[in-house]
C-alpha positions in Angstrom: 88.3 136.8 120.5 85.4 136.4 118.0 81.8 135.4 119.4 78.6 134.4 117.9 75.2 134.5 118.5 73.9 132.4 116.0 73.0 128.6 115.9 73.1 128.3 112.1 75.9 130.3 110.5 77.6 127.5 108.5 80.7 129.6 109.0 81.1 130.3 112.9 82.3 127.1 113.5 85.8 129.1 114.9 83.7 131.4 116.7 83.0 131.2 120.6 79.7 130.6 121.2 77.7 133.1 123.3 74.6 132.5 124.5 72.0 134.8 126.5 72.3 133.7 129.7 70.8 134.5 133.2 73.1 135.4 135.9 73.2 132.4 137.6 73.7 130.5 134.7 77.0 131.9 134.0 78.2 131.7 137.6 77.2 127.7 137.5 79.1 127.8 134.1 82.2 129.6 135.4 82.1 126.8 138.3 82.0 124.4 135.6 85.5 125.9 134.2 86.6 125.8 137.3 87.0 129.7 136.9 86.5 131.7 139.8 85.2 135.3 140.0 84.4 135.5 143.6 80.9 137.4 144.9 80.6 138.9 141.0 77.0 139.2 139.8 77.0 141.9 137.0 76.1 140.5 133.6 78.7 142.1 131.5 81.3 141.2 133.4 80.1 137.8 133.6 79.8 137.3 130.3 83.4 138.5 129.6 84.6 136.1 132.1 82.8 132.9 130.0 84.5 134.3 126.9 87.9 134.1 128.6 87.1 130.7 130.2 85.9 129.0 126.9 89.0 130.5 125.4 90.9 128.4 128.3 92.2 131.9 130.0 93.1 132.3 134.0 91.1 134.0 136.0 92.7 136.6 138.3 90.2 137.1 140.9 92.0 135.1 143.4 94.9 137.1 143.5 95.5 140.0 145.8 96.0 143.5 144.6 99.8 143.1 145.4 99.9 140.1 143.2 97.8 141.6 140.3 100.4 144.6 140.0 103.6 142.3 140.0 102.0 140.2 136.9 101.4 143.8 135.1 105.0 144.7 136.0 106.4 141.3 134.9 104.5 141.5 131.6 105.8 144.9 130.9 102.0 146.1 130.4 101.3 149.7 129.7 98.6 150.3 132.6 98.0 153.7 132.0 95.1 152.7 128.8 92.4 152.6 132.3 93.8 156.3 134.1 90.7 158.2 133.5 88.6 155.4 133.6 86.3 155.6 137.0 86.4 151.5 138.5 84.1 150.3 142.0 87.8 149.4 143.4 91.4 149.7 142.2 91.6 145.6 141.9 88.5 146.3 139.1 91.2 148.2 137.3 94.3 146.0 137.7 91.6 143.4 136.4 90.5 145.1 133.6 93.9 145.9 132.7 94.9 142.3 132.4 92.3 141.2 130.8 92.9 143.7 127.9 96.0 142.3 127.4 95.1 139.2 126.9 92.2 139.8 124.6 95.2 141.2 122.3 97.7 138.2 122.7 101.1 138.9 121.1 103.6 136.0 120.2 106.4 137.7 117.7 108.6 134.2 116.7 106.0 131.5 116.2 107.9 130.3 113.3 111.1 130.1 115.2 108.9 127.2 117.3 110.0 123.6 115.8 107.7 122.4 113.1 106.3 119.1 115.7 105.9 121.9 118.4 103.5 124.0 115.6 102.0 121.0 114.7 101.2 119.9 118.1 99.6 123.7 118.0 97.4 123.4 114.8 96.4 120.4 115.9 95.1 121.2 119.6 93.4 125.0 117.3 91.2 122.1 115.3 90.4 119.7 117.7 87.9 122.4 119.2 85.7 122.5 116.2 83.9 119.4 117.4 80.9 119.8 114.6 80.5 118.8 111.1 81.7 121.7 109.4 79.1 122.5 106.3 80.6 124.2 103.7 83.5 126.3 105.9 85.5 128.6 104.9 89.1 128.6 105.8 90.4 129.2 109.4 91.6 132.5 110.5 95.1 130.6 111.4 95.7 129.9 107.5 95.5 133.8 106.4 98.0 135.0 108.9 101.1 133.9 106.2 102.1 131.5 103.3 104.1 129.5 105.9 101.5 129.2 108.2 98.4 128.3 105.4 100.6 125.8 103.9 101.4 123.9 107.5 97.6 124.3 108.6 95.5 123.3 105.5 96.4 120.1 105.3 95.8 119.4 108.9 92.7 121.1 109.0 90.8 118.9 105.9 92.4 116.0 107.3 91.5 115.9 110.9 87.8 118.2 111.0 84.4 116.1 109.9 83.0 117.6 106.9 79.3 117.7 106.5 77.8 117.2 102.7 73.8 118.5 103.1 71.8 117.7 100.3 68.7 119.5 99.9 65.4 118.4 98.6 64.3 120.2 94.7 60.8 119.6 93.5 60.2 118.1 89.8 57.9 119.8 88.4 57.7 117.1 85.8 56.9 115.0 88.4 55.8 116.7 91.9 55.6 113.5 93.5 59.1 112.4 92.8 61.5 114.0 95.1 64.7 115.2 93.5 68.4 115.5 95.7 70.7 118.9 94.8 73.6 120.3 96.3 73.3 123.7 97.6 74.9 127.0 96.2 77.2 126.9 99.5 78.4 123.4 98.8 79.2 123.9 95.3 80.9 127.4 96.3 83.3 124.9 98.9 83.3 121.9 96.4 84.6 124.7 93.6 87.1 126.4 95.2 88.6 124.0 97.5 91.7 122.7 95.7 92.2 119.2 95.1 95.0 118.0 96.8 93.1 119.8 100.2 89.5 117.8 99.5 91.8 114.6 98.6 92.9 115.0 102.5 89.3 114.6 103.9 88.8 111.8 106.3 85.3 112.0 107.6 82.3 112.8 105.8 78.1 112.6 107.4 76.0 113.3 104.7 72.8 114.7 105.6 69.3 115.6 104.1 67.5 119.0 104.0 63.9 117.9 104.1 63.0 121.8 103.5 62.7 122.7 99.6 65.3 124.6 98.1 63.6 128.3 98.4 61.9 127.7 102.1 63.2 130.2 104.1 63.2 128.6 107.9 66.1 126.6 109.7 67.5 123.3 108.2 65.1 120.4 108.8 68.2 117.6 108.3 67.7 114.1 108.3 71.6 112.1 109.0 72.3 109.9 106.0 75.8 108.1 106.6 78.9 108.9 108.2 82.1 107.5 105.8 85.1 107.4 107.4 88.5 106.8 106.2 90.7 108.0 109.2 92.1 104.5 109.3 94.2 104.0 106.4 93.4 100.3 105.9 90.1 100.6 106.8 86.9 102.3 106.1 83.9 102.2 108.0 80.2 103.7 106.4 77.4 104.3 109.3 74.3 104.1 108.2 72.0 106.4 110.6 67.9 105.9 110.4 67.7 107.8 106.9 69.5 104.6 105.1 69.8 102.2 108.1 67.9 98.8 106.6 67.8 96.8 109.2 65.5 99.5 111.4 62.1 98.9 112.8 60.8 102.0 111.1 62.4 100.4 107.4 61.1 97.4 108.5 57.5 98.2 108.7 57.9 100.1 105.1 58.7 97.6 102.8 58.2 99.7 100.0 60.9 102.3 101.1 63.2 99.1 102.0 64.2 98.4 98.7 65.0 102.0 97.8 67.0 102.4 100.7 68.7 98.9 100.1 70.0 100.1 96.6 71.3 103.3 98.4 73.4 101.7 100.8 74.8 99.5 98.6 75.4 102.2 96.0 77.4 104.5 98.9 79.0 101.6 99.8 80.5 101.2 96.3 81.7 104.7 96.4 83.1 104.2 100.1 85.4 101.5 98.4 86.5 103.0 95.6 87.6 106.0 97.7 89.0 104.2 100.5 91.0 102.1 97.1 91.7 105.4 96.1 93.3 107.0 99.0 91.7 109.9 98.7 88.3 111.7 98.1 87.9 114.0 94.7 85.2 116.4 93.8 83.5 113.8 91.5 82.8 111.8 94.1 80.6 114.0 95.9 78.2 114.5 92.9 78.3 110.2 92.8 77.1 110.1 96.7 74.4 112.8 96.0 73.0 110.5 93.3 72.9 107.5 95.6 71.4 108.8 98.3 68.8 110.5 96.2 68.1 106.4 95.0 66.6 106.6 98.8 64.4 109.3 98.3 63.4 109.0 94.5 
């Protein structure tokens, strides 16, 4: 069970996130779950018990002592790895002892499942990363074997959103002219993503990076677009306020309008010819960075 502490690692997105919490703000997230852990109030515990509920484990506080040995018996768990250990109360033990186990799940003939039942699996994993993924890395599920990486890939580019974040570059030619590049992380996902995987994206937001390209402090992003293409005969492009002409804030900048009427028509070019293409390639990605940068120029 990996955690993170972070709010801007591009690649935690499989990572739990963990958070510092007070006290009772684990309790009234456990109730939340619907997990109970009874009168408990130390932090480390507590913070185990979030981990297991975000990870969609059962709590065993509501069982007896009775009840907690019979699940260690029926699961054929070794329960001497706590002898030595010194607990507040024998149930702290049988507890701990559980829960061990399950922070090192076994499950021996995957393979042997039917392929719609490992589908059905892959697809439940990737419906939890609920963000724009920026530049990921491949999940942990498509390292475990060849079988497994070839069933999951395709799945994964397919059904996650992808986020493309240009960032701003100054012109030193011209320092009031703002230029549009692709980071070194995008080009190192663009790169080494093979074709056939980046042809299987279905949702793209494109965003802007407002910091320049050597400013150390968090993203200041600006939301472009959204193309999607889950539909397979249709294709929608959402303009957010970045491009969106028809805003109060374009509006009352006529100057800007223009620019940003050229970008929207220019993504909505690429949109089609993607969409008439069935699939997205790498080429198109350097074509959207140059009309959106029409917006900013």
């Amino acid at each position: 069970m990996a955690v993170t502490r972070t709010t801007d690692k591009h690649d935690d997105y499989w990572k739990l996130e963990q958070r510092d919490w007070s006290i009772q703000g684990m309790r009234s997230k456990l109730e939340g779950y619907r997990y109970r852990v009874g009168s408990l109030r130390d932090k480390e515990r507590l913070a185990e018990c979030v981990r297991r509920a975000q990870s969609g484990l059962t709590s065993y506080y509501n069982l007896t002592s009775d009840q907690l040995r019979e699940l260690i018996l029926a699961r054929k768990i070794d329960a001497s790895c706590y002898k030595n250990t010194p607990f507040a109360s024998n149930k702290e033990r049988l507890l701990a002892t559980l829960e061990l186990e399950d922070r090192n799940p076994k499950f021996y003939r995957f393979l042997d499942l039917p392929a719609e039942l490992r589908n059905s699996i892959y697809a439940y994993y990737f419906s939890e990363f609920w963000m724009d993924l920026y530049a990921p890395s491949q999940p942990p599920i498509s390292r475990a074997c060849s079988q497994l990486r070839a069933e999951a890939l395709p799945m994964f580019y397919a059904t996650c959103a992808f986020e493309l974040r240009l960032q701003h570059r100054l012109n030193i030619n011209r320092p009031l002219r703002q230029r549009l590049t692709i980071g070194d992380r995008m080009l190192l996902f663009l790169h080494s993503t093979e074709p056939e995987h980046l042809a299987a994206v279905r949702d793209l937001f494109i965003s802007v990076d407002h910091r320049t390209c050597s400013c150390p402090v968090r993203p200041d992003l600006a939301p472009v677009c959204r193309l999607d293409f889950t539909d397979p005969h249709y294709y929608s492009v959402k303009p957010y306020w970045a491009m969106d002409v028809t805003s109060q804030w374009a509006e009352a900048r006529p100057p800007g309008l223009a620019k940003k009427k050229q970008m929207a028509a220019a993504v909505e070019d690429i949109a089609d010819t993607i969409a008439s293409r069935g699939e997205l390639i790498k080429a198109d990605i350097f074509d959207l960075r140059e009309a959106v940068e029409l917006g900013t120029a």
